[in-house]
N, C-alpha and C positions, 0 to 999 in steps of 0.2 A: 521740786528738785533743789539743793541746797546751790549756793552760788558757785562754792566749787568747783562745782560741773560746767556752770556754763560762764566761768572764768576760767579755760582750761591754757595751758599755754603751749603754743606751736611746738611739732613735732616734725621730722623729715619721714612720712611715709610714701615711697611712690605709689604701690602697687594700690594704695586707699587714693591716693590722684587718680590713678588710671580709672575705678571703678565709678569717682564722683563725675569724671571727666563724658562716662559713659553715659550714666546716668542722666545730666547734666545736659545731653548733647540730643534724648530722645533715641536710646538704638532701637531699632528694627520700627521707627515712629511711633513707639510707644511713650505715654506721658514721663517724666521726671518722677511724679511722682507715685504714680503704678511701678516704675524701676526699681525706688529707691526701698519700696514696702516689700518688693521681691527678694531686695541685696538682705533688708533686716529680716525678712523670714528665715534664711540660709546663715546672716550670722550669729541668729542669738535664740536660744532654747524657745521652746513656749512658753509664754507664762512669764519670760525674764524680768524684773523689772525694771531694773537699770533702764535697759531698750525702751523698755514701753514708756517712761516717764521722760526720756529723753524725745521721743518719736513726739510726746502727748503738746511737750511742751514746746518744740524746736522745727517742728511737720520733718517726714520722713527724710526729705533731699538737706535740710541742715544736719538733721541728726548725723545724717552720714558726713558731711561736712565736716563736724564736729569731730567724729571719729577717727576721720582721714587727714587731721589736721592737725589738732591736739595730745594733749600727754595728760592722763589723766588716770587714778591704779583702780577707778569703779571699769574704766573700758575696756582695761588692758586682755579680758576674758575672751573679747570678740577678734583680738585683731590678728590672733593664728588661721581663724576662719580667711577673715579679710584679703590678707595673703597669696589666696589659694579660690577665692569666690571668682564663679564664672558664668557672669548671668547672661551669656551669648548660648553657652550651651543650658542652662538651666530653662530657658525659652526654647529652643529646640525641642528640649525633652519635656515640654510641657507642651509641645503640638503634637511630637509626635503621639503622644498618647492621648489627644483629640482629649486635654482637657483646656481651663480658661481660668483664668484669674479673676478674682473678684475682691475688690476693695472696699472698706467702708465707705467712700463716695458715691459707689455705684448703688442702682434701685435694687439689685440682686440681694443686698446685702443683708442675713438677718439679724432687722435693731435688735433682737433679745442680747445678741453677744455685746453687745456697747455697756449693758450693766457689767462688763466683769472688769477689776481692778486692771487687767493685762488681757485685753483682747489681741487677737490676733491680728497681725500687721498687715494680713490679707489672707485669703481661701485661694485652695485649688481646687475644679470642680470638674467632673468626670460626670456626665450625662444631660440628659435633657432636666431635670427636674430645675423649674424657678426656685431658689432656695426661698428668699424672701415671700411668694405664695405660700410654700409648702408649712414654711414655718410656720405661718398666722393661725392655722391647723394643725397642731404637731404634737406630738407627744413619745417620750423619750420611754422604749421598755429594756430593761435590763436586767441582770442576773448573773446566775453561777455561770461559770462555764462548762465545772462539772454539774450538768443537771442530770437530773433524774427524768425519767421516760413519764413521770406525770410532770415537770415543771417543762420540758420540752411540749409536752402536747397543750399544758392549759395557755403557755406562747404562741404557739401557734394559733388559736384558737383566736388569742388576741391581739395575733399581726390582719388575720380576715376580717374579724369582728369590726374592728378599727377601719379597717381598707373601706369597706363596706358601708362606713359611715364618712366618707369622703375627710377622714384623718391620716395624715402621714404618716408612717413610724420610723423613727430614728429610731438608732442602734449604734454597735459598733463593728459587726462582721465576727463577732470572735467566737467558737466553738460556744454551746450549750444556748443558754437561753437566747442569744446574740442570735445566729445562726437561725431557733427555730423562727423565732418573730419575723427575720424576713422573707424568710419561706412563706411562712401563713399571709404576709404581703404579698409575694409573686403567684401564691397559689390563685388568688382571686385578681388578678391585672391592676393590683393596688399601689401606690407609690411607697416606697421606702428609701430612705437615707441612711448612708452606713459614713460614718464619720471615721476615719483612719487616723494611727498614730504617727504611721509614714507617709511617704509617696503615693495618690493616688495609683502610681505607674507600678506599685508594687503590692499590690492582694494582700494578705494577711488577716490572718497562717495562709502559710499555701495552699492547704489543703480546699481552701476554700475561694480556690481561682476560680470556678464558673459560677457557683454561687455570687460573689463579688461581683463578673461579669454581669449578671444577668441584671441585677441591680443597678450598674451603671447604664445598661440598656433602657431602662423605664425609669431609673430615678435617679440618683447620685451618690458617687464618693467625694467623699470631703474630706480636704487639711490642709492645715496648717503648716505642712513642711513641703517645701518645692519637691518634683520630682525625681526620683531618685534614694531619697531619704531612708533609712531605714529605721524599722520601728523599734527603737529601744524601749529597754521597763521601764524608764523614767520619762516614757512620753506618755505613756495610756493613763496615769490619770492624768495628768494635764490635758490629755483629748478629753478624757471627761469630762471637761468645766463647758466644752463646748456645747456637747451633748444635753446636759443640764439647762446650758441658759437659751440657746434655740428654740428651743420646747415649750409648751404653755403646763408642762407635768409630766413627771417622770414615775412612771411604774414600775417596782420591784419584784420581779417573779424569782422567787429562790433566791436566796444570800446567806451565807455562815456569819459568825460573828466577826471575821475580817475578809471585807471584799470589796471587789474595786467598785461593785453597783451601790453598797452602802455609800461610799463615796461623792458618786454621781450625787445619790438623794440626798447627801448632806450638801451639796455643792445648789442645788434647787431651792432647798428649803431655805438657803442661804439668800438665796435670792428671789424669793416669794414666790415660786413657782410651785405646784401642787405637786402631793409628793404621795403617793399610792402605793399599796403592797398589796401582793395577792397571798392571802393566806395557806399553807401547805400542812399533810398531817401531822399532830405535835409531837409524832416519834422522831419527825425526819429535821437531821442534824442541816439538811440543806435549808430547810426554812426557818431556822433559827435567827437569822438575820430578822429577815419580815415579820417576823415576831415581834423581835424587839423593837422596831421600827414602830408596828401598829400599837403594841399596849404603853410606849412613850409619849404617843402622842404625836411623835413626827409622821407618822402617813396614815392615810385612811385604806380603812379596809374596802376592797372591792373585789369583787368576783365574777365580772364579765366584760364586756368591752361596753355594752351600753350606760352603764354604773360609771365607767370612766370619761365616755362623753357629756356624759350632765354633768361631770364636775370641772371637766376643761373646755366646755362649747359654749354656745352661748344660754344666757339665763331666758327659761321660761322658751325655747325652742328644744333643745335638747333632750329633755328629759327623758329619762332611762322608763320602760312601761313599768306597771305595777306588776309585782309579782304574785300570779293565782293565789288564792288559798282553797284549800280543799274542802268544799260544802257535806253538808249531814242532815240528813234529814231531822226532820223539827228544830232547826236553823232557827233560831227568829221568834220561836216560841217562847211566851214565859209565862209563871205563877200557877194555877192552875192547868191549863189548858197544855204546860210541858210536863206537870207530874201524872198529867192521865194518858198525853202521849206514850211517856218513858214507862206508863204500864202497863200498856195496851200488848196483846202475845203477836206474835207474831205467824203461828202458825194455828194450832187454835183458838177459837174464839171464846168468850165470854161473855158475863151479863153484869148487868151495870153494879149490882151489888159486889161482885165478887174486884170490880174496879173500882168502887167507896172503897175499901179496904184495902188495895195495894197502891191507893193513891193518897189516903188521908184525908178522902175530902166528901162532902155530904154525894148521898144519889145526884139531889137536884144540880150541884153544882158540876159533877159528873156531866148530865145528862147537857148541859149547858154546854160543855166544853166538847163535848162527841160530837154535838152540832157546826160547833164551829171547826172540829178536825176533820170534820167528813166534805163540810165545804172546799175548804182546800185540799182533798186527800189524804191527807195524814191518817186518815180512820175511816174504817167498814164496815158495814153494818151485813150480817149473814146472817143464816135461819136461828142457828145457836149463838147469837151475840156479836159482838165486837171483836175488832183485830185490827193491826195497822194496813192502812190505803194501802193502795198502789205506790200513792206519791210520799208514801214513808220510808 
């Protein structure tokens, strides 16, 4: 922070007295400095930097000092908030909706977010889920939100698939790919995390109030803005840096060539987090994103949720099973012994000479090789000649 800043010179604000004085005093016996991280979530955007480099450098109860104190034209953005901030009812309204605060002091905390230039000043958390557990296991899926009825169901597929391998899935709650992923998590009693733009206290979209519920029932909403908050367009990507750095990798199911989850996965990749696309058909303008994602280089293709655990679990436990291949008979065959197979009839039989000629190769060597395909079934010997085994 330049000196500027923190040579600022005195100003007459009461109402920034009144709030430091609160702050300052422990209300409702809450620490000074859980207070002070509550007042700067309410006065300054997410992501601000100003806030954040002031908070980084000065800890939360100066910063506000600072602000309640001084005249300075980098502050001057927060103190119409300041004004009007009421962190007596912002605490109410964060019981009454039976959520909790969490700090980076606190064990709850997930370190991933500490890499980001402007982390968050503190989380609100709505459900039972340990963020800090959930995290260590986590993986972020996202997408269109206009999906299509194959990028909803191959989400889903990979909200269970994931559940099922004892991996969280973060999301964001929003119509389309959002939406199926934590479905295909409550279908199977699997944990999911839906990170909000707003207020936990407030769902979003509406539409998606029991869904949202139900997720706060087994696992959690998360944000960065006190209760009440409403979600504007200019918070949902800045919740998406959340989403991204929580996560040990972020999965792309469906994306156009501008979207908020390409976003995400440049917000990952930015910050070394594995970054995955699920491939979609090449007529479909929905997966043109993950397209361009995969043949860039910035994510890896994958196509099920065990392909995504061997690359976000841990090494040499994880690993994704081998995919069948489909066996044929005379498998494994070669040189002779496959060119008398591959002439061997199938329904009727024949005699050794009439197989020197559709094989190329002497009687004797023939005769050599029917021995050894009759061994292992590949060939049968009948009144009128040869034909393939059983086990052909």
């Amino acid at each position: 922070m330049s000196d500027a800043l923190l040579d600022l010179e005195p100003a007459t604000i009461p109402s920034g007295r009144r709030v430091l004085d609160l702050v300052r005093a422990g209300l409702d016996g809450l620490s000074p400095e859980l207070l002070a991280r509550v007042a700067w979530s309410a006065l300054a955007e997410p992501g601000d930097p100003v806030a954040s480099r002031l908070v980084a450098e000065l800890g939360p109860v100066e910063a506000l000092a600072a602000l309640a104190s001084r005249s300075e034209t980098a502050l001057e953005r927060f103190r119409p908030r300041l004004g009007r901030l009421d962190l007596a009812r912002i605490l109410d309204e964060t019981g009454a909706c039976g959520a909790r605060v969490v700090t980076p002091d606190d064990r709850e905390w997930p370190r991933g977010l500490d890499d980001l230039q402007a982390p968050p000043h503190c989380l609100w958390v709505r459900g039972p889920a340990d963020l800090a557990s959930t995290a260590r296991r986590s993986v972020a899926v996202v997408g269109a939100r206009a999906a299509t009825a194959y990028g909803e169901s191959v989400a889903a597929d990979l909200g269970a698939g994931l559940a099922e391998r004892d991996v969280t899935v973060v999301s964001g709650g929003a119509f389309g790919i959002d939406a199926a992923a934590h479905r295909g998590v409550l279908a199977v009693d699997g944990t999911t995390v839906a990170v909000l733009a707003g207020g936990v206290d407030r769902p979003y979209p509406a539409a998606h109030h029991r869904l949202l519920g139900h997720v706060a029932d087994t696992g959690a909403l998360v944000s960065e803005m006190p209760p009440g908050s409403t979600s504007l367009r200019s918070r949902f990507l800045l919740r998406n840096r959340l989403i991204a750095t929580m996560t040990l990798g972020t999965v792309v199911v469906e994306a156009g060539r501008r979207s908020g989850s390409r976003n995400t996965a440049g917000t990952a990749a930015a910050h070394h987090r594995v970054v995955l696309a699920m491939p979609g058909p090449i007529t479909s303008i929905a997966s043109v994103g993950c397209h361009e994602m995969i043949r860039s280089g910035m994510a890896q293709l994958v196509t099920d949720a065990a392909e995504i655990v061997e690359l976000i679990g841990v090494m040499g436990e994880d690993l994704a099973p081998e995919t069948p291949v489909p066996t044929r008979a005379g498998d494994g065959l070669e040189g002779a012994d496959r060119r008398v197979f591959e002439a061997l009839p199938r329904r009727r039989a024949c005699d050794v000479e009439t197989l020197s000629v559709a094989a190329g190769e002497s009687e004797a060597t023939v005769r050599a090789a029917l021995a050894r395909l009759e061994l292992h079934g590949h060939a049968r010997r009948t009144d009128s000649g040869w034909r393939v085994g059983d086990g052909g």
